[in-house]
C-alpha positions as CSV (number, residue, x, y, z in Angstrom):
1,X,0.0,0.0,0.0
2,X,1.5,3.7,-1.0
3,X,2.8,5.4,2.3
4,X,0.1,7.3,4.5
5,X,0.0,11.2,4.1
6,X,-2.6,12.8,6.5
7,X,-4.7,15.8,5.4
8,X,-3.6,19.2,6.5
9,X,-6.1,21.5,8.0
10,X,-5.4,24.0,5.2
11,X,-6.9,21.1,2.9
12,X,-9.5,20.3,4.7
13,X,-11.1,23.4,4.9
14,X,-10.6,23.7,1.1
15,X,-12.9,20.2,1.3
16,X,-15.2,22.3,3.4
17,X,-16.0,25.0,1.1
18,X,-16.2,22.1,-1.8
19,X,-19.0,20.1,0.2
20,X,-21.0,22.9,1.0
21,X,-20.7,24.7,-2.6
22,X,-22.4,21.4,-3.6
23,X,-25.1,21.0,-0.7
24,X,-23.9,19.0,1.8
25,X,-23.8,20.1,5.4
26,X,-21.7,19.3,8.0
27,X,-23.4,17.1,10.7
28,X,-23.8,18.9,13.8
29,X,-22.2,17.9,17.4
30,X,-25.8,18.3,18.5
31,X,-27.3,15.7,15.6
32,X,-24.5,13.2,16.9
33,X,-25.1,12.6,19.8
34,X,-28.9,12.6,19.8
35,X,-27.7,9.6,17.2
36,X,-25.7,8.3,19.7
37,X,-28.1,8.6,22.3
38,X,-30.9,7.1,20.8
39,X,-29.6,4.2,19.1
40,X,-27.2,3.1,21.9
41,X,-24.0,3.3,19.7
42,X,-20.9,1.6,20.8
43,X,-17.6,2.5,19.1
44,X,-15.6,-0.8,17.7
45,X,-12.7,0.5,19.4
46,X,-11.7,3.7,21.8
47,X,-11.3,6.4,19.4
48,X,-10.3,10.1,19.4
49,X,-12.0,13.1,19.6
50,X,-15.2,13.4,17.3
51,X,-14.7,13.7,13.4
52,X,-16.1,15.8,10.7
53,X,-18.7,14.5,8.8
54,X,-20.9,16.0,6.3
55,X,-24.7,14.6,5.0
56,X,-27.2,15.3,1.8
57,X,-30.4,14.1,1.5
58,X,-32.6,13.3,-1.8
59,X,-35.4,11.6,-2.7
60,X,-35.2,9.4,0.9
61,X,-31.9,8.7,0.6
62,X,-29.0,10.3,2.8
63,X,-25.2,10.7,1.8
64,X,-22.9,10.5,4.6
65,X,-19.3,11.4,4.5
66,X,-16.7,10.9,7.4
67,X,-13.4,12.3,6.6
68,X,-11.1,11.2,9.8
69,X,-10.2,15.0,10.3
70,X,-11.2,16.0,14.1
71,X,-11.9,19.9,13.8
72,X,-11.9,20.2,17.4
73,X,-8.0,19.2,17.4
74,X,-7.2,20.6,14.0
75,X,-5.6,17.3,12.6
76,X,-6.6,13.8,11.0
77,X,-7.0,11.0,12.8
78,X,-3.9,8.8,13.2
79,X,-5.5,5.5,12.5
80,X,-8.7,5.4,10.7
81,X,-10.0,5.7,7.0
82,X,-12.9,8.1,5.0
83,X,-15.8,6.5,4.1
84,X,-19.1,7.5,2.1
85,X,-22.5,5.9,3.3
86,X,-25.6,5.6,1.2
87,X,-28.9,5.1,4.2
88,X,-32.4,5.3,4.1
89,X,-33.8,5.9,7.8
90,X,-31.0,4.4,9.6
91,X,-30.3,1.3,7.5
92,X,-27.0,1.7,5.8
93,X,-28.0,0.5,1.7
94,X,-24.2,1.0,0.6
95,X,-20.8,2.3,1.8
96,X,-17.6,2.4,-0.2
97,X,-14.7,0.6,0.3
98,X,-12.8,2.4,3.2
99,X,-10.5,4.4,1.3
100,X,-6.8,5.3,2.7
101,X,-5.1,8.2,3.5
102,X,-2.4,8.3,0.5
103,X,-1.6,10.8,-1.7
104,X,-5.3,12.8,-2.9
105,X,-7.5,11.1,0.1
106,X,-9.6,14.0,0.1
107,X,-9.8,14.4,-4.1
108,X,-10.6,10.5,-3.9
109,X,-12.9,11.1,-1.3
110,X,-14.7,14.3,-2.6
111,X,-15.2,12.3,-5.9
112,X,-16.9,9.5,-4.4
113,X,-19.4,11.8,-2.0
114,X,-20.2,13.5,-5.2
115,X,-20.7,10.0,-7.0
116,X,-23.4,9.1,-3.9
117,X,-24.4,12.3,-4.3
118,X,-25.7,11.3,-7.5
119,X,-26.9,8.8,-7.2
120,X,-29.0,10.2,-4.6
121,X,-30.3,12.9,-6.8
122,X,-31.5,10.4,-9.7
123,X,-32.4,7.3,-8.1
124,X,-34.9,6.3,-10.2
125,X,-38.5,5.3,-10.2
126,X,-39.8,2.0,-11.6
127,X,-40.6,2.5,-15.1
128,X,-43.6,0.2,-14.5
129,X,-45.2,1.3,-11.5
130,X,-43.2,4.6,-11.2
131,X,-42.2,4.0,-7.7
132,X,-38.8,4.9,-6.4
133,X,-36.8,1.8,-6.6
134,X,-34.8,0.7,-3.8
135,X,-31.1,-0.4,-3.6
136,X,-30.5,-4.1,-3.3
137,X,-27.5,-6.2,-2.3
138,X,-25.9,-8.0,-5.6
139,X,-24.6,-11.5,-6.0
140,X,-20.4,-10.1,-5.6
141,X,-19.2,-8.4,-2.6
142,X,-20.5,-4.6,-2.4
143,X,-22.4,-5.3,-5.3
144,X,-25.4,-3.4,-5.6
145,X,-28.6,-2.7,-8.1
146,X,-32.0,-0.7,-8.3
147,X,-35.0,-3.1,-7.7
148,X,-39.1,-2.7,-7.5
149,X,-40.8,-5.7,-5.9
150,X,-44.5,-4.4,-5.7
151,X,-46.9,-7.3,-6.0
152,X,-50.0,-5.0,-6.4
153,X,-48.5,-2.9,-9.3
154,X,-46.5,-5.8,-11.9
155,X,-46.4,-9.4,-11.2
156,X,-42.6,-9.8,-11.3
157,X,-39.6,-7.5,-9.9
158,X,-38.1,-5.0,-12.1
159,X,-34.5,-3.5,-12.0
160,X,-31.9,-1.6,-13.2
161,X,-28.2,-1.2,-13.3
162,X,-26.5,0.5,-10.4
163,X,-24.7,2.4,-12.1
164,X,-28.3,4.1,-14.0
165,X,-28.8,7.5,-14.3
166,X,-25.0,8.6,-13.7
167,X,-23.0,10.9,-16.2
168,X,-20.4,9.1,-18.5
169,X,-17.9,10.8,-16.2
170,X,-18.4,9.2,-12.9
171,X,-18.9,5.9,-14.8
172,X,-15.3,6.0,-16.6
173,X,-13.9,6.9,-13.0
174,X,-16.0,3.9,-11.6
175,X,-14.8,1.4,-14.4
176,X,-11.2,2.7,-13.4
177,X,-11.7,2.0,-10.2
178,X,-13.3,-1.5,-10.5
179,X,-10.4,-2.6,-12.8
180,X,-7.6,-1.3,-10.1
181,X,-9.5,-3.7,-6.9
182,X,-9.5,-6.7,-10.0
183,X,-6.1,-6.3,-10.7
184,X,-5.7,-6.5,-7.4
185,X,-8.2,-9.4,-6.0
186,X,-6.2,-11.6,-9.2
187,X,-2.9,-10.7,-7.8
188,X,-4.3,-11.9,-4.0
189,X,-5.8,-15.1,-5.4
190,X,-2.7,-15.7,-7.7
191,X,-0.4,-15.8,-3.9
192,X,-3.9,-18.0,-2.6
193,X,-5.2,-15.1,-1.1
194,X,-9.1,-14.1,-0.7
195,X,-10.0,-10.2,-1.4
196,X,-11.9,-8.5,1.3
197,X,-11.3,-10.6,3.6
198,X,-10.3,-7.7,5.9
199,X,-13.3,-5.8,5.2
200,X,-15.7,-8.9,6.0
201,X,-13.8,-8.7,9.4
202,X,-14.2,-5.3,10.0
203,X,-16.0,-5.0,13.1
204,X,-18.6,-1.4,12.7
205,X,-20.2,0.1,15.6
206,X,-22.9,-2.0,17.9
207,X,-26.5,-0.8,18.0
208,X,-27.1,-1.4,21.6
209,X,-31.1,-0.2,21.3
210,X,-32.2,-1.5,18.1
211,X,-36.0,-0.6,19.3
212,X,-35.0,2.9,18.3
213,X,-34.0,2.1,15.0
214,X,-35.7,3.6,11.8
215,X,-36.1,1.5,9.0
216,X,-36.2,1.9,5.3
217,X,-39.3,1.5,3.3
């Protein structure tokens, strides 16, 4: 893996400015802990301080961006990774692979939130019943795809590519991306390795009152 290089606070507060010029807000100590309160959250592991995140919402879905960078303190976490969170009510529907602190974290991370971000804004409605479609786990890991199961409107379930609806930009970048982790997942299984493995046993946070949680439609 390329050698870790931490945001400076002069780049993240460039990032700043970005996600707001595009509509996202930053998520508010308040809104945390109300989170935290409510759902009972438990940490994986004792972490530091509380990090910047920033969330859009569209069409019932929410974006969530984590960035590792603790505002409070003024620097990046030591140990963690950025992530990007498709949810609907408090079910998480898709997150990215956890991407690293190298060189351009926050480019690669900006371009991602915006990517969610689209998806958000055109997630599309079944062209049979005209319902919005919902995301649904894929047969490969992280794989994903639109999906309208409505008895009462059409007899059988109707879907669509993940990847619908997003300008030939974000899809060239995707299809870059997916070659880079294949290149990869042949180079593990060529030394008898399994890709993702660390990911499946990446512990997330416990829900200790799962009464409170709100789930999606």
């Amino acid at each position: 893996m390329p050698a870790k290089v931490l945001p400076s606070s002069e780049e993240f507060e460039r990032s700043c400015r970005w996600f707001e010029a595009r509509g996202f807000r930053r998520v508010s100590r308040q809104e945390f802990k109300k989170d935290f309160v409510r759902l009972g959250l438990k940490a994986p592991s004792p972490r530091e301080g509380r990090e910047a995140g920033f969330v859009f919402h569209a069409n019932g879905l929410e974006v969530v961006v984590w960035t590792t960078f603790l505002p409070r303190e003024n620097y990046a976490r030591g140990q963690d990774a950025g992530w990007v969170l498709i949810k609907e009510g408090d079910d998480v529907k898709y997150f990215t692979h956890p991407l690293h602190r190298t060189e351009g974290f926050l480019r690669r991370l900006r371009t991602h939130a915006r990517i969610a971000q689209l998806r958000a804004m055109n997630r599309p409605l079944c062209p049979e019943c005209h319902a919005r479609m919902n995301i649904v786990r894929g047969k490969g890991f992280k794989a994903r795809y639109w999906r309208c199961a409505r008895p009462g409107n059409h007899k059988e379930a109707v879907t669509l590519p993940w990847d619908y609806g997003l300008p030939a930009a974000a899809v060239d970048f995707l299809t870059s991306e997916r070659k880079r982790r294949a290149r990869y997942a042949k180079k593990l299984a060529a030394a008898g390795k399994k890709p993702g493995t660390a990911l499946r046993r990446r512990r997330g946070w416990k829900i200790g009152r799962p009464e409170n949680v709100v789930p999606s439609r």
